[in-house]
N, C-alpha and C positions, 0 to 999 in steps of 0.2 A: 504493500500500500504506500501510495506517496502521504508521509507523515516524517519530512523531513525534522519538526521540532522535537522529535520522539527518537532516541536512542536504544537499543535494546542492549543489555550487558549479557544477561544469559536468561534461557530460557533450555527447558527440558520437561518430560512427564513427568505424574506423578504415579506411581504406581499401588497395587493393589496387596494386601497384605503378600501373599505368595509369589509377589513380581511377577505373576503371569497376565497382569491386565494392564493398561493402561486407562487409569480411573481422572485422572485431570492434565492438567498443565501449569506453572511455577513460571515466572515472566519478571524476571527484572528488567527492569526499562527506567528509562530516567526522560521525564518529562517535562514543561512548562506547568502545567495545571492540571485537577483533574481532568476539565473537560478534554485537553488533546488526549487524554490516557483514554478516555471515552470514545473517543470519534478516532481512534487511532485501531481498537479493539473492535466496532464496532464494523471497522472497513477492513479485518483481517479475514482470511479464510475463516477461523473461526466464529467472527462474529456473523458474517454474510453467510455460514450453513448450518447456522444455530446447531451448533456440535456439543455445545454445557448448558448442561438447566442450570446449573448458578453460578456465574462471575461475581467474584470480591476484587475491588480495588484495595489495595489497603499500602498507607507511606513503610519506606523504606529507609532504614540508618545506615550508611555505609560503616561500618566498625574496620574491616579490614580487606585490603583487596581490589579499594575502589581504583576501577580505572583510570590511569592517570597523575595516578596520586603517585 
């Protein structure tokens, strides 16, 4: 998706107790606002084949690792 203000640092599944399923997705990204995190998610594959009955936004603390740093 063009959502140039939107960086993604890592993103990968999440899995099911016995690793044989893949039950979500884990998305760090680093954004301007909610809303671009919104309309950034919303114009991803994901968001456009409604693939998860529930998305949580929720803020990020970089403690260690942040890129760049």
């Amino acid at each position: 998706p063009e959502h140039p203000d939107v960086v993604v640092h890592h993103a990968g599944p999440t899995l099911s107790d016995d690793s044989a399923a893949i039950v979500g997705l884990v998305l760090i990204a680093e954004a301007p606002s909610l809303e671009a995190t919104r309309a950034f998610l919303a114009d991803s594959p994901y968001g456009k084949g409604d693939v998860f009955a529930d998305v949580q936004i929720r803020p990020w603390e970089w403690r260690t690792g942040r890129p760049g740093s």
